[in-house]
C-alpha positions as CSV (number, residue, x, y, z in Angstrom):
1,X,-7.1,-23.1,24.5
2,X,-9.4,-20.7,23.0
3,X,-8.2,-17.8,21.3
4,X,-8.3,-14.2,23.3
5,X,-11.2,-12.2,20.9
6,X,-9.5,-8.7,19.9
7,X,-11.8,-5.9,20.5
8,X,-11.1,-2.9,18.4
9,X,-13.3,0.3,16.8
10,X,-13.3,0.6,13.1
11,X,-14.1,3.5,10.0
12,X,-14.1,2.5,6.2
13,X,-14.9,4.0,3.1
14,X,-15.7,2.2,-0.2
15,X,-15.2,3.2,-3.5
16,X,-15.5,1.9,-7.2
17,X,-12.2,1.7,-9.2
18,X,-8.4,2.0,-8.2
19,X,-7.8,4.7,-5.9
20,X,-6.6,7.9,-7.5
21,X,-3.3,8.8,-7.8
22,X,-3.9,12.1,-5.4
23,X,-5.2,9.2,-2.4
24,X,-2.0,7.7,-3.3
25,X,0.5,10.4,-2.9
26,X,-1.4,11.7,-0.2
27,X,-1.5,8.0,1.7
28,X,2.2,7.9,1.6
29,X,3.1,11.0,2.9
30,X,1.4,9.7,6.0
31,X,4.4,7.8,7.5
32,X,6.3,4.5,6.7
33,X,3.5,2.7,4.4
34,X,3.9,-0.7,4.8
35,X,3.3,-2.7,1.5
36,X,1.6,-6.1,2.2
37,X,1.6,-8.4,-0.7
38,X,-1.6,-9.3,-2.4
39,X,-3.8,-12.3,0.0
40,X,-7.4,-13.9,-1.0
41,X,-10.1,-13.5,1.5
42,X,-12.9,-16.0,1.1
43,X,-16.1,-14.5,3.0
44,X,-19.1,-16.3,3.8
45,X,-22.1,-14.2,2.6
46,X,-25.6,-13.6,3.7
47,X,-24.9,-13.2,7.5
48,X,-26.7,-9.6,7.9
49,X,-24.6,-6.3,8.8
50,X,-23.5,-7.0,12.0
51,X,-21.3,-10.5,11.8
52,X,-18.8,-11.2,9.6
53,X,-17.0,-14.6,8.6
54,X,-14.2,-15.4,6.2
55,X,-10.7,-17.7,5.9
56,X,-7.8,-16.0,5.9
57,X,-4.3,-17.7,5.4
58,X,-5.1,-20.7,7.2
59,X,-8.2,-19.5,9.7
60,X,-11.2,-18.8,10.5
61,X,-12.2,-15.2,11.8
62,X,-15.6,-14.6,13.1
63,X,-16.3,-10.6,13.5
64,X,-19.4,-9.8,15.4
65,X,-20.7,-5.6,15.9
66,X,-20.3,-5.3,19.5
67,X,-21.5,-1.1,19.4
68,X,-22.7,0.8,16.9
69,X,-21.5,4.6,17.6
70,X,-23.0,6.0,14.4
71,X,-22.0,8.8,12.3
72,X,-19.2,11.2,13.3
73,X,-17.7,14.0,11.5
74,X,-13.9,14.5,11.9
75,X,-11.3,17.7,10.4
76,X,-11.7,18.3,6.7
77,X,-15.2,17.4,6.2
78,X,-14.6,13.9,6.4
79,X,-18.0,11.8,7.7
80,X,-18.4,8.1,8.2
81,X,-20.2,5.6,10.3
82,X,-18.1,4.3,14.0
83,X,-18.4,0.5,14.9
84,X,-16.9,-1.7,17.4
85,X,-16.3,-5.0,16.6
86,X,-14.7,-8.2,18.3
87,X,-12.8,-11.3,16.4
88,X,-11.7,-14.5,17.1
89,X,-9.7,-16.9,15.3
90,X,-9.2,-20.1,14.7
91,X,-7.4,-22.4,12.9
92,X,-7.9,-24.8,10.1
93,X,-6.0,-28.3,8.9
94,X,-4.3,-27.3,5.8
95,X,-6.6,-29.1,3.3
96,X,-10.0,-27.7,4.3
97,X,-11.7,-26.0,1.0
98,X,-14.3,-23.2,1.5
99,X,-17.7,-24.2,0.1
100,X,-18.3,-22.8,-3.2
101,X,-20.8,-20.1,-2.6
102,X,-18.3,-18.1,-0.6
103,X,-17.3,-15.4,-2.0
104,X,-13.3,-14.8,-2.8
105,X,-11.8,-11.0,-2.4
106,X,-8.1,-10.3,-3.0
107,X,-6.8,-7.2,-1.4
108,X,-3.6,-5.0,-2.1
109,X,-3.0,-3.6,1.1
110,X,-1.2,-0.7,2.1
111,X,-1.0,-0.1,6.0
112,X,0.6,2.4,8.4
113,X,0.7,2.1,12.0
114,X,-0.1,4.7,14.8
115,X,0.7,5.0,18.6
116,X,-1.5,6.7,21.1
117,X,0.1,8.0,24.3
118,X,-1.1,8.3,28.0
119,X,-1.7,11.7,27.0
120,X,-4.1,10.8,23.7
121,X,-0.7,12.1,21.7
122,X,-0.7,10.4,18.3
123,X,2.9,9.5,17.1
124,X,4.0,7.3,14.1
125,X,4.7,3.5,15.4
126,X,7.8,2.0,15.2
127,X,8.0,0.0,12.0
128,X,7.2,-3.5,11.4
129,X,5.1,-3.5,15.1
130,X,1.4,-3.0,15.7
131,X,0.0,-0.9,18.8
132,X,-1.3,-2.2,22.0
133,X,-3.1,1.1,22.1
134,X,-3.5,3.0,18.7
135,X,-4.8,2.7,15.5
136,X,-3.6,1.1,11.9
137,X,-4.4,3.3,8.8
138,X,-5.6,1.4,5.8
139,X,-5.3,2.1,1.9
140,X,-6.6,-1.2,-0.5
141,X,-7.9,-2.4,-3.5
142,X,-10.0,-4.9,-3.7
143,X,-10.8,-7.3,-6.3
144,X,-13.5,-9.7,-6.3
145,X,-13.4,-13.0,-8.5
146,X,-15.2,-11.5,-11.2
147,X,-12.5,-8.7,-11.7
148,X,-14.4,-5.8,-10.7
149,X,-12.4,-3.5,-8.0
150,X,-13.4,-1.1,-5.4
151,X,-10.6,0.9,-3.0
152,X,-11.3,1.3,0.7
153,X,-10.0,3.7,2.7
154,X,-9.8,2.5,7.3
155,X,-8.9,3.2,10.4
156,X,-9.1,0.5,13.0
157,X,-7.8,1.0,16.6
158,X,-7.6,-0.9,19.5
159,X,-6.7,-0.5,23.5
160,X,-8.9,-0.2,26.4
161,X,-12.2,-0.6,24.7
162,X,-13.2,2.5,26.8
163,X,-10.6,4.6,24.9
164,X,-11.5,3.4,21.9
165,X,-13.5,6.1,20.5
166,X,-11.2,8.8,21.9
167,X,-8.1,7.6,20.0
168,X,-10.1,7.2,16.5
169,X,-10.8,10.6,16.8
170,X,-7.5,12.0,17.7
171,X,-5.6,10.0,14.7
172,X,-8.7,10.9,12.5
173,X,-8.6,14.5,12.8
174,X,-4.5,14.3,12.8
175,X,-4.8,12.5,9.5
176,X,-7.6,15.0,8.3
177,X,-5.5,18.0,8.5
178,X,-5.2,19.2,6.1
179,X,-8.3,18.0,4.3
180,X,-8.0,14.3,2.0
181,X,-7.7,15.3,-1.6
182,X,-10.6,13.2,-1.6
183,X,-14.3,13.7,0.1
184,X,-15.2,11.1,2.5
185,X,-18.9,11.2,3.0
186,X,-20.7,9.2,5.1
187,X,-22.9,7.5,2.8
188,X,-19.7,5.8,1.1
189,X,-19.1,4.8,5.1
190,X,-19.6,0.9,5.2
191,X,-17.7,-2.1,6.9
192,X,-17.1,-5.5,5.1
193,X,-20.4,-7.3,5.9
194,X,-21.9,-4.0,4.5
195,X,-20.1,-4.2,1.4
196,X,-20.4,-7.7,0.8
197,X,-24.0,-7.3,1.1
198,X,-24.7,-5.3,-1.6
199,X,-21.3,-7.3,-3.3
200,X,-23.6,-10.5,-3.1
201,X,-27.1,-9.0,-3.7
202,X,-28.7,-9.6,-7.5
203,X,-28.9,-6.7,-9.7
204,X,-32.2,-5.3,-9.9
């Protein structure tokens, strides 16, 4: 059987460093932060912007841009670039090994969950399940195999692709006011393939 793609509408923010401590305080007074421990993403690089591949735990995920909904501005000054994307997954006999130009990223990921109601309300999920119509909330750090680390703030929601855009910017401007103790402007607005681009590029 072939897997059922999930369709969903993304934001991200990359930074250089470990996030500060005011991202973190700020992150958990959110809701109930789930802690995921650390897992090694192995990415396939030179796709382009708008398709991403990597192994994760045992699969395959292919993420292709479906939409491309630009820049939006949200409560608090907060700016950064909306994409749909779908995935599929598949997966993989236990002894497959990526190729060696891949590129392995471990993430730390701290993740909240957020319901949206028939009315667009945004409430807190319950724990330990994941929406069929809302958005998760995203704090990370990222380390690639060289040791250098980045943070990256998301939002990703799913539902009725329609409603998509609506429900990232209901939980947006919720989580936006007040204003991040951090600017989020849009030119540090990228997605993964984005990222890994310039991750992958030689320095000039």
């Amino acid at each position: 059987m072939m897997p059922i793609p999930l369709n969903s509408t993304e934001i991200r923010w990359f930074f250089p460093h470990s996030p500060p401590e005011a991202i973190q305080t700020w992150f958990g007074s959110l809701g109930a932060v789930e802690n995921r421990p650390p897992r090694t993403d192995i990415y396939l690089p030179g796709l382009g912007l708008d398709l991403g591949i990597k192994l994760r735990e045992g699969r395959l995920e292919i993420k292709r841009l479906t939409a491309d909904h630009g820049s939006r501005k949200f409560a608090g000054g907060v700016e950064g670039n909306v994409r749909a994307w779908t995935k599929s997954s598949f997966e993989l006999t236990p002894d497959q090994d990526p190729p060696a130009d891949w590129i392995a990223v471990e993430k730390s990921r701290r993740i909240l969950y957020f319901d949206s109601g028939p009315g667009g309300e945004i409430t807190p999920a319950a724990p330990g399940t994941i929406p069929q119509a809302g958005g998760g909330v995203e704090l990370t750090l990222v380390t690639s195999a060289e040791g250098r680390r980045w943070w990256t703030f998301g939002i990703e929601v799913v539902g009725p692709e329609t409603d998509q855009a609506d429900i990232l910017s209901a939980l947006a401007d919720q989580l936006f006011s007040p204003p991040v103790p951090l600017s989020l402007p849009v030119s540090a607005s990228q997605d993964y393939p984005s990222w890994l681009a310039g991750l992958s590029s030689p320095p000039a």
